[in-house]
SETI-365887 format. One line per field, with one value per residue: residue number from 0; residue in three letters; z, x, y of N, C-alpha, C in turn. Coordinates in steps of 0.001 Angstrom, whole numbers. Layout:
seq c(NUM / ...)
type c(ALA / ...)
n_c3 c(Z / ...)
n_c1 c(X / ...)
n_c2 c(Y / ...)
ca_c3 c(Z / ...)
ca_c1 c(X / ...)
ca_c2 c(Y / ...)
c_c3 c(Z / ...)
c_c1 c(X / ...)
c_c2 c(Y / ...)
//
This chain:
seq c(0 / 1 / 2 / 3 / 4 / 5 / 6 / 7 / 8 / 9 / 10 / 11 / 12 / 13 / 14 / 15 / 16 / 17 / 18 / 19 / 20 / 21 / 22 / 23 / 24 / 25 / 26 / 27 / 28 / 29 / 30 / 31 / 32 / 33 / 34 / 35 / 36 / 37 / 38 / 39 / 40 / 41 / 42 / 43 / 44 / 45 / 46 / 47 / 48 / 49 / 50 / 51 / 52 / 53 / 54 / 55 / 56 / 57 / 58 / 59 / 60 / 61 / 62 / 63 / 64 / 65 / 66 / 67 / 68 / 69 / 70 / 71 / 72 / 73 / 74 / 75 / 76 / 77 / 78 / 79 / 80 / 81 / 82 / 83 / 84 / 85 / 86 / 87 / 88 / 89 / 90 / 91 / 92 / 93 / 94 / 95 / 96 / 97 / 98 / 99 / 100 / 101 / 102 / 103 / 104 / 105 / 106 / 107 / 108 / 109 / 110 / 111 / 112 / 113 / 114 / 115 / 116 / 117 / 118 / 119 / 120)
type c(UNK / UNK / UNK / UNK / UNK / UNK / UNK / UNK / UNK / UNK / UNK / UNK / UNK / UNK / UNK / UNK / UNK / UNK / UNK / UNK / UNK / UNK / UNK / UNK / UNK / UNK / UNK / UNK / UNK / UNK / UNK / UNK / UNK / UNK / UNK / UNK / UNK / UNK / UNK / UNK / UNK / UNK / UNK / UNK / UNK / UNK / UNK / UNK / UNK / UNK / UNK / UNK / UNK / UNK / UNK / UNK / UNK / UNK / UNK / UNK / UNK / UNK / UNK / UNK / UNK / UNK / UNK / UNK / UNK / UNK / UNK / UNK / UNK / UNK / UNK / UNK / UNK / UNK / UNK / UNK / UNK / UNK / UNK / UNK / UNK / UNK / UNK / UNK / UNK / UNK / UNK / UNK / UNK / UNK / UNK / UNK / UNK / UNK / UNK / UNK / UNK / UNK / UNK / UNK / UNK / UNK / UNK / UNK / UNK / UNK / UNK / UNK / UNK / UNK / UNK / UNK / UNK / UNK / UNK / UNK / UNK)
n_c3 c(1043 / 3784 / 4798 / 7260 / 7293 / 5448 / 6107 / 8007 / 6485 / 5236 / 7513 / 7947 / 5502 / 4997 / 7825 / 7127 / 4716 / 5617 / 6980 / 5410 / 3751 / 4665 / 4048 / 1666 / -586 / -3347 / -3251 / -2181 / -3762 / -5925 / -5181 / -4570 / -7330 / -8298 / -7008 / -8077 / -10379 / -10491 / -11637 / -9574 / -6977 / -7924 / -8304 / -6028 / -4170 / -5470 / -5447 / -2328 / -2133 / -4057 / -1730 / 412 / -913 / -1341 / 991 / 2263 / 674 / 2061 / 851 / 1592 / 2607 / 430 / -1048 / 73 / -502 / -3446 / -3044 / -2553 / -212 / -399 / -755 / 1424 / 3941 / 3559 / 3364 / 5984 / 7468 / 8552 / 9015 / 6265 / 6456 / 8563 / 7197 / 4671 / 6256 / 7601 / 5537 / 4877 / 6616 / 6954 / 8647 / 10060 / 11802 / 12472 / 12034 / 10946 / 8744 / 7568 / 7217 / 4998 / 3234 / 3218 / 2248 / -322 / -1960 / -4392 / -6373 / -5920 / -7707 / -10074 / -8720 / -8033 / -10603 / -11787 / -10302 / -9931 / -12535 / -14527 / -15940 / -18682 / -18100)
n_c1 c(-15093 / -15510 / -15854 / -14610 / -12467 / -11323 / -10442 / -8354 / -6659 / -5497 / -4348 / -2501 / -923 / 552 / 1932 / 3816 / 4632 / 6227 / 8420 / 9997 / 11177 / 13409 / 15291 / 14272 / 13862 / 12618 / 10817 / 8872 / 8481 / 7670 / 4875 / 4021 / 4114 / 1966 / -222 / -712 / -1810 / -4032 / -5756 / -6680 / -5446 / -2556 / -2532 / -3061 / -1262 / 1328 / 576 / 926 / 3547 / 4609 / 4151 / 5618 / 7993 / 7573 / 7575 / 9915 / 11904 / 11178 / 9450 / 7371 / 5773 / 5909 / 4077 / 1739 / 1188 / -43 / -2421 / -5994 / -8158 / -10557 / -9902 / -8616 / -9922 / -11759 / -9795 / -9015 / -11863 / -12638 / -13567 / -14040 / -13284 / -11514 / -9774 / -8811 / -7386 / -5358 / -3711 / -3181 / -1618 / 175 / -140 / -1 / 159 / 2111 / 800 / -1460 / -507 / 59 / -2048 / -2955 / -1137 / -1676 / -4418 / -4706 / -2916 / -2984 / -2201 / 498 / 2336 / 2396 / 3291 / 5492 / 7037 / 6699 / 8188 / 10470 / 11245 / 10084 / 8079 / 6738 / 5344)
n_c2 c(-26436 / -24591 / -20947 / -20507 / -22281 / -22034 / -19353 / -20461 / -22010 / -20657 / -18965 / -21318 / -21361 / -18635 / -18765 / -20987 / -20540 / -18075 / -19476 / -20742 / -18728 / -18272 / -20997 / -22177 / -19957 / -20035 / -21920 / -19799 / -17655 / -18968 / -19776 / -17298 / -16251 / -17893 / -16827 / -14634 / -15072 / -13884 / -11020 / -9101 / -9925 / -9542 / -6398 / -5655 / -6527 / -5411 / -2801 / -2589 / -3459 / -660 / 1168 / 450 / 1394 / 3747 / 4463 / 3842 / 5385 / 7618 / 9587 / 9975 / 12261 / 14207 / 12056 / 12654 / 15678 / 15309 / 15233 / 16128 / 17967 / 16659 / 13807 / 13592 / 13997 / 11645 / 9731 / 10312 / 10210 / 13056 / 15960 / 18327 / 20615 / 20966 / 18737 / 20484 / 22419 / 20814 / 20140 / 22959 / 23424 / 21683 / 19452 / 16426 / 13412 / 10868 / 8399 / 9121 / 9969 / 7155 / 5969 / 7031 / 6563 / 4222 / 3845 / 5113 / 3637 / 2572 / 4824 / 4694 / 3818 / 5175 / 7851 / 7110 / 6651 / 9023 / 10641 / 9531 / 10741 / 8778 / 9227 / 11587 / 14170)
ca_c3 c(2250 / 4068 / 5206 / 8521 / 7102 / 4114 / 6957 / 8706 / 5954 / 4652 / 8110 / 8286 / 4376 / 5409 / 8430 / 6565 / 3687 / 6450 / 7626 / 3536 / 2960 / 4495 / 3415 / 363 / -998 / -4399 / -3038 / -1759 / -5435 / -6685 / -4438 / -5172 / -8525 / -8264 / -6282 / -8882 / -11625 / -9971 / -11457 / -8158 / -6342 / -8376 / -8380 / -4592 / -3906 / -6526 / -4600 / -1862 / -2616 / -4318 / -959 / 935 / -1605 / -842 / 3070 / 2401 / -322 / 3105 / 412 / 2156 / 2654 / -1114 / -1841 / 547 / -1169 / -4331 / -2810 / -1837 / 621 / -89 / -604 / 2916 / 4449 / 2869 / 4347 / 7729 / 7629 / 8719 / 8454 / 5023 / 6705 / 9273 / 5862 / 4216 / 7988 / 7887 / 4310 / 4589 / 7484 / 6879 / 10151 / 10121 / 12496 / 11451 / 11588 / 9278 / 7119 / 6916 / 6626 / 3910 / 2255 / 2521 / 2045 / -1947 / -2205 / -5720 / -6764 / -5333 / -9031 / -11058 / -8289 / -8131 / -11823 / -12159 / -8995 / -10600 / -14340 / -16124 / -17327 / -18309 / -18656)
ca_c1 c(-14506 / -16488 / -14897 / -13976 / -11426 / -10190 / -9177 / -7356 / -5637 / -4470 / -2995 / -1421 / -42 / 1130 / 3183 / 4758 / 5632 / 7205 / 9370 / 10716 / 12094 / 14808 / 15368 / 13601 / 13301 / 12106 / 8970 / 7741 / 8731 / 6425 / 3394 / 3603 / 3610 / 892 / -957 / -382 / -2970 / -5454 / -5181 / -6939 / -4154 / -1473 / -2795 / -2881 / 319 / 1962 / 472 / 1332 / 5164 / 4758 / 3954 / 6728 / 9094 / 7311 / 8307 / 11440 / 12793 / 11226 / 8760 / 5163 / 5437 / 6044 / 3236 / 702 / 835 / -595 / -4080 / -6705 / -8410 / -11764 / -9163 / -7659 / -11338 / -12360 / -8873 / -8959 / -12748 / -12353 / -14873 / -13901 / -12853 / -10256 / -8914 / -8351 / -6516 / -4484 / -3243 / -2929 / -104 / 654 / -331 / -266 / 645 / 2874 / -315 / -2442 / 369 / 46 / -3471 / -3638 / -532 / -2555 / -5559 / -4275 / -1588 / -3156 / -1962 / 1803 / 3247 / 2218 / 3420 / 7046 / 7281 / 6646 / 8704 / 11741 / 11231 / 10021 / 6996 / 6966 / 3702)
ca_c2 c(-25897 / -23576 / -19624 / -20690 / -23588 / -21356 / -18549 / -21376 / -22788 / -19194 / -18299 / -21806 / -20868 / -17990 / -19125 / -22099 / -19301 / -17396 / -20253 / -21377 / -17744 / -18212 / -22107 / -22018 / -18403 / -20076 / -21711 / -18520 / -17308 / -19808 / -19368 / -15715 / -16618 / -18476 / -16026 / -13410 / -15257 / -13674 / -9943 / -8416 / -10284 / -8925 / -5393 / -5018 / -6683 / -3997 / -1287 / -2630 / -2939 / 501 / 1956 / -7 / 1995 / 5231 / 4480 / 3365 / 6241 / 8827 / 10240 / 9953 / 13718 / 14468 / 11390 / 13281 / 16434 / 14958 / 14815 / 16983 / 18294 / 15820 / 12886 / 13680 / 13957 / 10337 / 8963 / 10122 / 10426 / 14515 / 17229 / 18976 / 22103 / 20214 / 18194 / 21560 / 22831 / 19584 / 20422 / 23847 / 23559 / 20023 / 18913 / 15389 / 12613 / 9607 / 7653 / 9741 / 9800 / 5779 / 5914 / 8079 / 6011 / 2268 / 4375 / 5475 / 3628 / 2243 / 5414 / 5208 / 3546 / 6754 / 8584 / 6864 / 6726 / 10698 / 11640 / 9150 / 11032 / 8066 / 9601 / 12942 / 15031)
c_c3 c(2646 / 4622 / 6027 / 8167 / 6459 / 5133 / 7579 / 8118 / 5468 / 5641 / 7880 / 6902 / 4767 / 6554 / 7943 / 5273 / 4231 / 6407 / 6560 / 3758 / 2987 / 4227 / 2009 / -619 / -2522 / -4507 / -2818 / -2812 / -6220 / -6603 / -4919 / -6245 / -9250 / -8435 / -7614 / -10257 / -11988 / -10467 / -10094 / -7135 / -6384 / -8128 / -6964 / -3721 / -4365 / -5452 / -3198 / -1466 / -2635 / -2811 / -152 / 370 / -1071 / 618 / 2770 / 1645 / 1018 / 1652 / 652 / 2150 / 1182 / -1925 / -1007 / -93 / -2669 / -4059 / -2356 / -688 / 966 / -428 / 1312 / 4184 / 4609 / 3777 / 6005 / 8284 / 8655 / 8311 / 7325 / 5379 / 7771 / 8349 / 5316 / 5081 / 7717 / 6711 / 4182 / 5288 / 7835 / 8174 / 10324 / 11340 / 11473 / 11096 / 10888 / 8377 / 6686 / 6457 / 5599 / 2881 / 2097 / 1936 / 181 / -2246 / -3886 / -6700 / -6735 / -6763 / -9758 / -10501 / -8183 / -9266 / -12069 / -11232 / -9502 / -12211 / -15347 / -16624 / -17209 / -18872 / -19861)
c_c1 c(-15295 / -15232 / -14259 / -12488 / -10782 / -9295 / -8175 / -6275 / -4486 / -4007 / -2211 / -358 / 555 / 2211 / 4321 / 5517 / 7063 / 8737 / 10012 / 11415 / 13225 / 15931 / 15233 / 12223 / 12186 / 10763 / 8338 / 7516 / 7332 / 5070 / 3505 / 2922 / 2399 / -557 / -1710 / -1531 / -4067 / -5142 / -5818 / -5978 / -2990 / -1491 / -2590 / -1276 / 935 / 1732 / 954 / 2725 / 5564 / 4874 / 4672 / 7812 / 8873 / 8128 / 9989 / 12788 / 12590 / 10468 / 7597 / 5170 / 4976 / 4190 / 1609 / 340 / 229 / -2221 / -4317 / -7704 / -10146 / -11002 / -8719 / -9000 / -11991 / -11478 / -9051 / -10585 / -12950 / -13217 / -13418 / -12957 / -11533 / -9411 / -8029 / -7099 / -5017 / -3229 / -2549 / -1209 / 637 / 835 / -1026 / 615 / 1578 / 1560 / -1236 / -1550 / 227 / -1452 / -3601 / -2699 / -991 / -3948 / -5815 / -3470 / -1880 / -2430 / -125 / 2536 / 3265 / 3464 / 4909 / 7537 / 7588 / 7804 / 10730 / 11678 / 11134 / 8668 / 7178 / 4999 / 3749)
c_c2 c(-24636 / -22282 / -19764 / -21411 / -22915 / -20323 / -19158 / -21651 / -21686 / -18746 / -19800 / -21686 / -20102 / -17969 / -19890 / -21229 / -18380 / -18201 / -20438 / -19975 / -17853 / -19479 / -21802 / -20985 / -18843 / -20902 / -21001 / -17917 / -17746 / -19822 / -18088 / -15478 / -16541 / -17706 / -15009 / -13461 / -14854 / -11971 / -8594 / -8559 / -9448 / -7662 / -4702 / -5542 / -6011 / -3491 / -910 / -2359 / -1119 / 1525 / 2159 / 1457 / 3419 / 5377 / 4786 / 4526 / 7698 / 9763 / 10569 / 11678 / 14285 / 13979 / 12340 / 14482 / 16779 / 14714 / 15872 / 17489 / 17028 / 14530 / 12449 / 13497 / 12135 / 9620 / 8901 / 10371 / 11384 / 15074 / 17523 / 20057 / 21328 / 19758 / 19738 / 22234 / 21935 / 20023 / 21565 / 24157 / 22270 / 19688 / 17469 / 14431 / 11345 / 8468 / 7642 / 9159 / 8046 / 5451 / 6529 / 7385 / 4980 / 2778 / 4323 / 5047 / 2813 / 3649 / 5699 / 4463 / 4778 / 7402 / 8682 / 6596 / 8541 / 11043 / 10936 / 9807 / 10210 / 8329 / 11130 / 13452 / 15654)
//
């Protein structure tokens, strides 16, 4: 199967996944599953999730202040000295703030482990 056919077949997977959830939550279960064998798969779906949770607990503020000023630069690809600015008076948009949470969000398990007290330093 050449690239063209595989993008095809993975949106029409993806729609027909859509449509089961709310029929048949435990085929999507299964494909996930599936999915999951792959540990690059697994790893970015996690982080993914993880980041969801960040949204959803209203912590992105909290998770932003865990980075620095050449983190924040890299994300919103920012002169150095603007990053630093941004940081200093937390002057961010809601859209930075999502860029900078899909940006690192490999980092958002640590971050909701430490911030819930299950690891301690």
């Amino acid at each position: 199967m050449n690239k063209t056919e595989l993008k095809h077949q993975v949106k029409d997977l993806y729609n027909e996944l859509n449509k089961c959830i709310d029929h048949s939550p435990s085929i999507v279960e299964f494909v996930l599953n599936i999915a999951k064998i792959s540990n690059t798969i697994e790893r970015s779906l996690n982080n993914k999730a993880n980041a969801r949770e960040i949204k959803k607990r209203k912590l992105i503020n909290e998770y932003i202040k865990i980075f620095n000023k050449f983190d924040i630069h890299e994300a919103l690809e920012i002169d150095i000295k603007e990053a630093r600015k941004k940081i200093k008076n937390f002057d961010f948009t809601t859209k930075e703030k999502n860029i900078i949470l899909n940006r690192f969000c490999g980092n958002a398990e640590i971050f909701l482990k430490e911030y819930s007290g299950e690891v301690s330093n």
